[in-house]
C-alpha positions as CSV (number, residue, x, y, z in Angstrom):
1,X,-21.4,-3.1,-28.3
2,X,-21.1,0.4,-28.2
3,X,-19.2,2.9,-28.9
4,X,-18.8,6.9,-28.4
5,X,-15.7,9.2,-28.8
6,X,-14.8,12.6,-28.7
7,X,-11.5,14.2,-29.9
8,X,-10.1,13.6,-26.6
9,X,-12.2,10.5,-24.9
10,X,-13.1,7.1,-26.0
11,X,-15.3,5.4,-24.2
12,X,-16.3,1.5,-25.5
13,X,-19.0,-0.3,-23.7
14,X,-19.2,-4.0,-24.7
15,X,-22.3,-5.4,-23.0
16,X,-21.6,-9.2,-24.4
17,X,-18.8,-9.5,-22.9
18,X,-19.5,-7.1,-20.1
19,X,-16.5,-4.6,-20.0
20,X,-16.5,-0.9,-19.9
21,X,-13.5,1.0,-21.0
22,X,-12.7,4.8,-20.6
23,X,-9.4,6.0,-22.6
24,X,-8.9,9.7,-22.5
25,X,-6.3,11.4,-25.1
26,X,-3.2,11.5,-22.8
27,X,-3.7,8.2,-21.9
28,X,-5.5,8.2,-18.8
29,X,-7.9,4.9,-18.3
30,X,-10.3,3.4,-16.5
31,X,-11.8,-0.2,-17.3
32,X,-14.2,-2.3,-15.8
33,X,-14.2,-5.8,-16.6
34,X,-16.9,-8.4,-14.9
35,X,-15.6,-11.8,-16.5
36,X,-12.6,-11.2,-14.9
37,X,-14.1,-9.2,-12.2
38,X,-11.6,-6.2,-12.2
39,X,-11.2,-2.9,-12.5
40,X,-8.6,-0.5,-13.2
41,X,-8.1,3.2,-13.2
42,X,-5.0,4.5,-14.7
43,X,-3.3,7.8,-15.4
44,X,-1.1,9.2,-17.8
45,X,2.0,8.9,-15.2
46,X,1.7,5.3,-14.6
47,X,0.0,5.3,-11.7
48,X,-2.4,2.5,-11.3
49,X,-5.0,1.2,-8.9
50,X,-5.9,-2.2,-9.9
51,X,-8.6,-4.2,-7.9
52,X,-8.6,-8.0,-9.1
53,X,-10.6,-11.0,-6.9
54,X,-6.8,-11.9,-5.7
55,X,-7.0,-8.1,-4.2
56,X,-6.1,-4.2,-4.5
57,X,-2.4,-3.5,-6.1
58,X,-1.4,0.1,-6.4
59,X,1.3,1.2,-8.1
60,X,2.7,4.8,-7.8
61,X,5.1,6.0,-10.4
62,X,6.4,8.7,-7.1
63,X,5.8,9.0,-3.5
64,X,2.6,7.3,-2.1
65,X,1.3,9.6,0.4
66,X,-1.8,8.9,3.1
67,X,-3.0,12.1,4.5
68,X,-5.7,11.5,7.5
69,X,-7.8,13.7,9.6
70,X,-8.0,10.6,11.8
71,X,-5.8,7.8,12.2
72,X,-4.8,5.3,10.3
73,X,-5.3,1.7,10.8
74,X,-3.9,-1.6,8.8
75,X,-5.5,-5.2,9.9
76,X,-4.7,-8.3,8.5
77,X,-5.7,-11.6,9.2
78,X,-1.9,-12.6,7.9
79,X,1.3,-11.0,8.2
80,X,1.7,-7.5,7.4
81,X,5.1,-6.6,5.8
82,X,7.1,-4.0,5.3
83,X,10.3,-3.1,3.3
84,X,12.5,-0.4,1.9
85,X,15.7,-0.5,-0.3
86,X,16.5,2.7,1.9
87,X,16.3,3.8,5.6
88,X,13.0,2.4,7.3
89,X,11.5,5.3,9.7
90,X,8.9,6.0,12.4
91,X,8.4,8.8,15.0
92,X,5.7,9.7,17.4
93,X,5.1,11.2,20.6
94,X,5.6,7.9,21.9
95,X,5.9,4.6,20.1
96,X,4.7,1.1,21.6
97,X,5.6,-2.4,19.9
98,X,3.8,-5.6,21.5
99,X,3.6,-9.5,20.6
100,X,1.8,-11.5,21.8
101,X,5.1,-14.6,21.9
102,X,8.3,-13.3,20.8
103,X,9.8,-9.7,19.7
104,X,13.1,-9.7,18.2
105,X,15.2,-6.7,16.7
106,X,18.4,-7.0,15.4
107,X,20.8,-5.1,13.4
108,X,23.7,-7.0,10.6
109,X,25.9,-4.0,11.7
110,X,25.0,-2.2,14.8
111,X,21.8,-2.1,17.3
112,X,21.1,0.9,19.8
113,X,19.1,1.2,22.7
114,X,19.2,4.5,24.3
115,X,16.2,7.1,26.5
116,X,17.2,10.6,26.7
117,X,16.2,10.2,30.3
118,X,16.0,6.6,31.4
119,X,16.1,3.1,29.7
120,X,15.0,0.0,31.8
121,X,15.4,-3.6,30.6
122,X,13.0,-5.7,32.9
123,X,12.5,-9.5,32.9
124,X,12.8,-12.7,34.8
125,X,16.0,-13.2,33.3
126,X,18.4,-10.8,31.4
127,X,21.2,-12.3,29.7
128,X,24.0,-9.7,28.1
129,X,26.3,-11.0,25.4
């Protein structure tokens, strides 16, 4: 085991038990730990990146913001979810949903479908109400 500090680091590398761990003064951390194959990196907010074999969890104590030169792309080979205790919103020049069996939208209070210009409704059968 080793060990080094300053006044405002500590930085403790056990190579028995193979873990590395980085606290700075206000807090901020970063360990590595290979028998439980993890890391972490932590700051002094409570924001926390944690990588585990069961997968990435990030945990913002604010906003989470992506910023891309590029796009942006999610794949999952299971569902992708989301959710929000507020208002849920999208915009885009234009904005295309697909499946590939069944699309359903609903609303518990109110639904709206409206084009500033046209809406069309198109299949072998529309039923209304």
């Amino acid at each position: 085991m080793s060990r080094a500090s300053s006044p405002d680091t500590l930085i403790n590398v056990d190579e028995a038990l193979g873990k590395v761990t980085i606290i700075t003064r206000s807090r901020s951390m970063i360990i590595i730990d290979d028998p439980n194959k993890s890391m972490v990196l932590q700051d002094m907010n409570g924001n926390k990146i944690e990588m585990t074999a069961e997968g990435i969890a990030i945990t913002s104590a604010g906003d989470l913001t992506f910023h891309a030169k590029g796009k942006i792309s999610a794949d999952s080979a299971g569902n992708i979810e989301l959710a929000a205790r507020a208002d849920l919103k999208g915009t885009g020049i234009n904005i295309s949903h697909a499946a590939t069996a069944g699309y359903k939208a609903s609303g518990n209070t109110s639904a709206e479908l409206s084009g500033g210009m046209e809406a069309t409704i198109k299949a072998a059968m529309v039923m209304i109400n």
